[in-house]
C-alpha positions as CSV (number, residue, x, y, z in Angstrom):
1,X,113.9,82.5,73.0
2,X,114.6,85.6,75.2
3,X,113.6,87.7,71.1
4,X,110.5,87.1,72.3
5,X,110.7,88.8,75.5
6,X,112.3,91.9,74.0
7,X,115.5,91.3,73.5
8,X,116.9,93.9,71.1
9,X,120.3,94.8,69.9
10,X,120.4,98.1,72.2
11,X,120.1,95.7,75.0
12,X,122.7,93.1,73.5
13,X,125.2,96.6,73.7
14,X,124.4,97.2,77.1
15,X,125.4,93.6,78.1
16,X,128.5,93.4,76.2
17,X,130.6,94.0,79.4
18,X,128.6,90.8,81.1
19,X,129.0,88.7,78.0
20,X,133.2,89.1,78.1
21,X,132.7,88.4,82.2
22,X,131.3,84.7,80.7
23,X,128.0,85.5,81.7
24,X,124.3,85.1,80.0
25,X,121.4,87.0,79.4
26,X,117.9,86.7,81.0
27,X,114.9,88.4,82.0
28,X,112.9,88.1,85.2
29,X,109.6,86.7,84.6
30,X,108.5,85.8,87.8
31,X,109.8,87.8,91.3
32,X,108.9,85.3,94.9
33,X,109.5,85.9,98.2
34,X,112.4,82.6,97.7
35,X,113.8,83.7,94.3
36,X,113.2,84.1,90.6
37,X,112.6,82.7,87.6
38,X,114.4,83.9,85.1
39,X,114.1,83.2,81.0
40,X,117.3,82.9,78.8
41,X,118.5,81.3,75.7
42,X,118.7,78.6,77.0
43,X,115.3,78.1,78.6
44,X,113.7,79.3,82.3
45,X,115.9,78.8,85.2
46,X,115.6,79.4,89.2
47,X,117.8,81.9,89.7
48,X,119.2,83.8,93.4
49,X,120.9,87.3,93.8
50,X,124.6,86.5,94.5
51,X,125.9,87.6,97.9
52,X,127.3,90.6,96.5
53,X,124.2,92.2,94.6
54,X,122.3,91.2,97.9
55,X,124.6,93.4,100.1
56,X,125.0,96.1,97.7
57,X,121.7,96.4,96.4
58,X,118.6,98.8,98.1
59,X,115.6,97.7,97.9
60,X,115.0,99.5,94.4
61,X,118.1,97.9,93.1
62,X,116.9,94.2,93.2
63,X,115.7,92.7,90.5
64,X,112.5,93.1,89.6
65,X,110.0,91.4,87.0
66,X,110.5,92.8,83.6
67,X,114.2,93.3,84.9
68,X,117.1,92.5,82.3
69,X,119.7,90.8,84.2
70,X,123.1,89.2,84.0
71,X,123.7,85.0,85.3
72,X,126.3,82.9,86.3
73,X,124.6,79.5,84.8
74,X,124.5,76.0,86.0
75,X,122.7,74.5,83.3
76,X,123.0,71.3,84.4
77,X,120.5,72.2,87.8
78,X,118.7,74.5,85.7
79,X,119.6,77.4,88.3
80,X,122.0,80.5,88.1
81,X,123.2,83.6,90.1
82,X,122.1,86.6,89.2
83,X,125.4,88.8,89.2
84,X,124.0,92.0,87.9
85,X,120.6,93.9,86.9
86,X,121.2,95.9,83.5
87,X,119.9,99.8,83.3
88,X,116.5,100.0,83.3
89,X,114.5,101.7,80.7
90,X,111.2,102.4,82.4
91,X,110.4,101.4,86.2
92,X,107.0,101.8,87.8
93,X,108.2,102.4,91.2
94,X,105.7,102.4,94.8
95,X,105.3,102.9,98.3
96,X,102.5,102.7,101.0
97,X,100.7,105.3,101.1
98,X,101.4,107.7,104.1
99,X,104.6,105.2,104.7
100,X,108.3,105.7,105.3
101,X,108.9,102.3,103.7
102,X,111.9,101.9,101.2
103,X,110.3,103.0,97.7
104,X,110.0,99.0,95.6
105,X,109.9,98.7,91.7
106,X,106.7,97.0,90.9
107,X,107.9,96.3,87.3
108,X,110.7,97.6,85.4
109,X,111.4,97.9,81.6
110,X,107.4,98.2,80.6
111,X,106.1,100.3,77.5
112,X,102.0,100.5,78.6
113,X,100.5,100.1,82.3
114,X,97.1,99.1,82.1
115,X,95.5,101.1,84.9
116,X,92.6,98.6,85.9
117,X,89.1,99.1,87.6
118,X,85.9,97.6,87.8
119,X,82.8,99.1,87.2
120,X,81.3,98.8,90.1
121,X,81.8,100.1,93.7
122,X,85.4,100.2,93.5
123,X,85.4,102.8,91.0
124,X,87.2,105.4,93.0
125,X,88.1,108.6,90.6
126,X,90.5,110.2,93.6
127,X,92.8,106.4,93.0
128,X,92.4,106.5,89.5
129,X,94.7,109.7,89.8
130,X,97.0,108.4,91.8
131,X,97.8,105.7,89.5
132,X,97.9,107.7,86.9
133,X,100.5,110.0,88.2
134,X,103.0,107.2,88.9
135,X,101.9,105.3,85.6
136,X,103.0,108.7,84.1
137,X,106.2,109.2,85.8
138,X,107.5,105.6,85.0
139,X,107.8,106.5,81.5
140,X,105.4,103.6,80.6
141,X,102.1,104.8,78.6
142,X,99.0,104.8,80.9
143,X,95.6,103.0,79.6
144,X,92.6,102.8,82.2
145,X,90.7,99.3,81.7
146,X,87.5,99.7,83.4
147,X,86.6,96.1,83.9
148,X,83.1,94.2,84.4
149,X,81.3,96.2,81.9
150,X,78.5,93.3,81.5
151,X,77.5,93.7,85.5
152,X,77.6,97.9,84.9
153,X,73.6,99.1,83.2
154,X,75.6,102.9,83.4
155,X,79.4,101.6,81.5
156,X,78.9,104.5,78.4
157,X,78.4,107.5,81.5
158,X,81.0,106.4,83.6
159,X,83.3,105.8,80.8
160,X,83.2,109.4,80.3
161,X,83.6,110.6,83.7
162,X,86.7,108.7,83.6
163,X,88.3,110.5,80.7
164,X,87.4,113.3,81.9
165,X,90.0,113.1,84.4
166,X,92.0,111.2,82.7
167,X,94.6,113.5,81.3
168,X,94.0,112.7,77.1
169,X,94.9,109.0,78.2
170,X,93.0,106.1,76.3
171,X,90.1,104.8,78.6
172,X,88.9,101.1,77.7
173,X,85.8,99.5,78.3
174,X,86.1,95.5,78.6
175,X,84.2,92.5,80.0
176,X,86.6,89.7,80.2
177,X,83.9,87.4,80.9
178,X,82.1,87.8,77.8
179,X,85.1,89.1,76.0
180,X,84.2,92.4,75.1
181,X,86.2,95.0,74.4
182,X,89.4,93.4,74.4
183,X,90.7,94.0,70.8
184,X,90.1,97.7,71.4
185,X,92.8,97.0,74.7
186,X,95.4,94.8,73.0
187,X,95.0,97.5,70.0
188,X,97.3,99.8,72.3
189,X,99.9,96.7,72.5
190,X,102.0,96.0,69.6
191,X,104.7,92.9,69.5
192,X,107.1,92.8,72.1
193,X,106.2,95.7,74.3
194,X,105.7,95.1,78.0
195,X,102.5,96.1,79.5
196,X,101.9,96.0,83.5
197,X,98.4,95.6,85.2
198,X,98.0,97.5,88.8
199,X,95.3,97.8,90.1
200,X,93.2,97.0,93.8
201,X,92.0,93.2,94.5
202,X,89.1,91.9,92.8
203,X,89.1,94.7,89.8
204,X,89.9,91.5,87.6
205,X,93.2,91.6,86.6
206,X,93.8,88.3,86.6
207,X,90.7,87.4,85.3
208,X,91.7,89.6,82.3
209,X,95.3,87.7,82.2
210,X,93.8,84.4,82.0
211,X,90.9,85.7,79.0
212,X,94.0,87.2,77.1
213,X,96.1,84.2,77.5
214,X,93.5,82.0,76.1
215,X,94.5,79.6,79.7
216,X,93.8,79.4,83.6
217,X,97.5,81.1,84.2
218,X,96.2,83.6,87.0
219,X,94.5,82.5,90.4
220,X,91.1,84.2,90.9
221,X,88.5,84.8,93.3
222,X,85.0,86.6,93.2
223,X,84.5,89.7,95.2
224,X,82.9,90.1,98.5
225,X,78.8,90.8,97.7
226,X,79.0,93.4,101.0
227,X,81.6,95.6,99.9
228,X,82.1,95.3,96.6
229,X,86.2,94.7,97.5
230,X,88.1,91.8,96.4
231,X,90.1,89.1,97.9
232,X,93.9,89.3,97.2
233,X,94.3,86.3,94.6
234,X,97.8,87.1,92.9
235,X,100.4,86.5,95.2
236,X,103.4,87.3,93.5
237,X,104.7,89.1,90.2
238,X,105.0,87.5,87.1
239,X,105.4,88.3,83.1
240,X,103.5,86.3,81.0
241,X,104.2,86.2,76.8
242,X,100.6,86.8,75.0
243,X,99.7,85.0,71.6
244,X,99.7,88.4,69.7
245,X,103.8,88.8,70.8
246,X,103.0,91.3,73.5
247,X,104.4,90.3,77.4
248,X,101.7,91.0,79.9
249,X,102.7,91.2,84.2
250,X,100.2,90.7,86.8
251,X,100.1,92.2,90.1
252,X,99.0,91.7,93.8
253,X,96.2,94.2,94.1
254,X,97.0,97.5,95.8
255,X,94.4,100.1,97.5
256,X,96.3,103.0,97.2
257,X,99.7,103.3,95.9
258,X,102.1,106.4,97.7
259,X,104.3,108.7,95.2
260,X,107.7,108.5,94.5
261,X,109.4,111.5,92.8
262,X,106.4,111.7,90.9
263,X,106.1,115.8,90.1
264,X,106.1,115.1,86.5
265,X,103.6,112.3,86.9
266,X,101.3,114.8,89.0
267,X,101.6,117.7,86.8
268,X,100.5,115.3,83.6
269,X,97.3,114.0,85.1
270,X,96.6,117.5,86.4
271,X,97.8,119.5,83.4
272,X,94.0,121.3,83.4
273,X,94.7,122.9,86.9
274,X,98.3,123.5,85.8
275,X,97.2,125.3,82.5
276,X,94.5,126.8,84.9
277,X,97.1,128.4,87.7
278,X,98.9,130.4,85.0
279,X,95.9,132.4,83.9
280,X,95.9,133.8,87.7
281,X,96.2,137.4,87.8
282,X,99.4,137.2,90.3
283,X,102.5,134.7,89.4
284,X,102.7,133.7,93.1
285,X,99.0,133.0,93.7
286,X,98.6,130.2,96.5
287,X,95.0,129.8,95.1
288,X,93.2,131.1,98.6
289,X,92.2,134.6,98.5
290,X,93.9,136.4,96.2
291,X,92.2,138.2,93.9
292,X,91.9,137.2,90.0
293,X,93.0,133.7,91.2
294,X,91.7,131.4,88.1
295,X,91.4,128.2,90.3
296,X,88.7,130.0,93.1
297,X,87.3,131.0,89.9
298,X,87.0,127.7,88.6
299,X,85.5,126.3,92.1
300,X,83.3,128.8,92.4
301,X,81.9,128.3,88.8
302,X,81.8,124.5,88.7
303,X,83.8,124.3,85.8
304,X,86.4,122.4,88.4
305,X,85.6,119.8,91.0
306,X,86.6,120.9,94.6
307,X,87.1,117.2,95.4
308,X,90.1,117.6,92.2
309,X,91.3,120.8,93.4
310,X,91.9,119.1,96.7
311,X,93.7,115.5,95.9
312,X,95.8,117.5,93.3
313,X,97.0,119.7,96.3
314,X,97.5,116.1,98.5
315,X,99.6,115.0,95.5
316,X,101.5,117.5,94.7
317,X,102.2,117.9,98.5
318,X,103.2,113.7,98.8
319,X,105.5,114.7,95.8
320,X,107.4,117.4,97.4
321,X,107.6,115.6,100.7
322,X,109.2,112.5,99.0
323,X,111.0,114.1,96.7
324,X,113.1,115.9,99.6
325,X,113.1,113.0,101.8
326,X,114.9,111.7,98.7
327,X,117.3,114.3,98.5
328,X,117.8,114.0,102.3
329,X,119.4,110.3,101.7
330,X,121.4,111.2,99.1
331,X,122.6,113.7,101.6
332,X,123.1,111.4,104.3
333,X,124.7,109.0,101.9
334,X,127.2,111.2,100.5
335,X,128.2,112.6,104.5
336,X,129.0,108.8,105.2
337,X,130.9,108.7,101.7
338,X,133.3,111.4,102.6
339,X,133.3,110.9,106.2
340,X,134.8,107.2,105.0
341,X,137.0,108.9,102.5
342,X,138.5,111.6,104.8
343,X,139.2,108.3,106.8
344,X,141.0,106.4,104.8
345,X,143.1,109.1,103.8
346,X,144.3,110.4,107.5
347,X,145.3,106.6,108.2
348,X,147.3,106.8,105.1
349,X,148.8,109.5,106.2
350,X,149.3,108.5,109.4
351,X,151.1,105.4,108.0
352,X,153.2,107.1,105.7
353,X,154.9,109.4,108.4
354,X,155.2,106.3,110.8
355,X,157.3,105.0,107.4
356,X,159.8,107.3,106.8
């Protein structure tokens, strides 16, 4: 059973240490507040962390949908502990926006994220970006679904805009509703590769789970007539297997999603301003006044959007700030690490002269 979640030889090396410890093989397929539920061999089972991966483990290190893990079973209950999460492949990892908040995987081990918007007043260019950049860093390959194409009379034009700025990434125009469009999506999905949905509330992600799926698997709701902005529907994570052989996981909607050590990610969606910047005629142009700078040029011009220029500055400035916060911690963590070591070791000193 778990073959048709992905389950490949590389990974059946990687567990070999788990297998000799008596333990089984699953993958998380949905992630609650109270648990998991976990699919093996054997079947689905409710599964909890044990007390050690709960104390050891950051936020980032708990298991997360798409996660390969390692179980203790009671078969008998249909439960298990989950003693340890395997090395992760790919991990599309977020924050809050302008928060401190521990970093938390999304989904992990996923081939494509389906970057999804509706074609409507939520189309929002500035947060197609920033899902881009951490679709990029995650290793996973971004598509944008622009959603509701049968309410949009301008889909074709605004298609456009959107792969403009897309970065050379596939954009995809689909009306769940009236199933348009979604061979061209499921094209970028072959058997058993994980794709992930993220997108805000009400886009239709759901609503696109449920039309693939060929079944009312998904909770939805319509959006709001005055704002255009949806109602959060999914509650929780969970990994759904499609009739094709692909895996699909839903989301909870997100408005903005905050950077984590997402440089690469940033630089990728902005390659056109990068490629731009080294044309300048100084190396260490800040793109203000200098003269010969390429990006003024391009402003000035129109050949590139101020409003671009801008969020790829906010970005790149997020990904800096988080990237040294990171290093920070690491810091912080290894002070503690040595302080505890250079510990241990006068005590054992200590004790060895009060020996002899």
């Amino acid at each position: 059973m778990i073959e048709q979640y992905g389950w490949s030889d590389l990974l059946a090396k990687a567990f070999e240490p788990h297998a000799r410890a008596g333990h089984a093989a699953g993958r998380v397929v949905v992630q609650q507040r109270n648990g998991y539920l976990v699919v093996t061999a054997q079947g689905e089972v409710r599964a909890k962390l044990s007390g050690r991966l709960r104390h050891e483990a950051q936020e980032a290190g708990h298991p997360a949908v798409g996660d390969w893990v390692a179980l203790s079973m009671n078969l008998p209950e249909r439960t298990a502990t989950i003693q340890a999460v395997l090395p992760r492949r790919t991990a599309l990892v977020r924050r809050a926006a302008d928060s401190v908040q521990t970093p938390q995987v999304v989904a992990a081990n996923v081939d494509l994220a389906f970057i999804v918007t509706s074609m409507n007043g939520d189309l929002n260019p500035r947060r197609i970006e920033r899902y881009l950049a951490a679709a990029w860093q995650s290793g996973a390959r971004p598509v944008v679904v622009l959603t509701k194409s049968d309410i949009c009379a301008e889909a074709a034009s605004l298609a456009a805009e959107v792969e403009a700025l897309a970065a050379g990434c596939p954009v995809v125009i689909v009306s769940a509703r009236e199933g348009l469009g979604l061979d061209a999506l499921l094209a970028h999905l072959a058997p058993g590769e994980t794709c992930v949905l993220i997108g805000s509330s009400g886009v239709g992600k759901s609503t696109l789970v449920n039309t693939l799926l060929g079944e009312r698997r998904m909770a939805t709701q319509e959006i709001r007539e005055a704002d255009d902005r949806g109602r959060h529907t999914t509650s929780h994570r969970e990994l759904a297997l499609l009739p094709g052989g692909g895996l699909i996981i839903d989301t909870p909607g997100v408005r903005e999603v905050g950077l984590v050590d997402a440089d690469e990610g940033v630089n990728q969606v902005f390659d056109d301003i990068e490629r731009l910047a080294e044309t300048c005629k100084f190396g260490d142009c800040s793109h203000a006044n200098e003269p010969g700078c390429a990006v003024q040029g391009a402003i000035l011009s129109g050949d590139l959007d101020p409003k671009r220029w801008d969020h790829f500055r906010k970005l790149a400035q997020e990904a800096a700030a988080a990237e040294e916060k990171a290093a920070r911690t690491f810091k912080d963590a290894e002070r503690r690490r040595l302080g505890k070591a250079q510990k241990s070791y006068r005590t054992a000193r200590k004790d060895a002269r009060g020996g002899a």
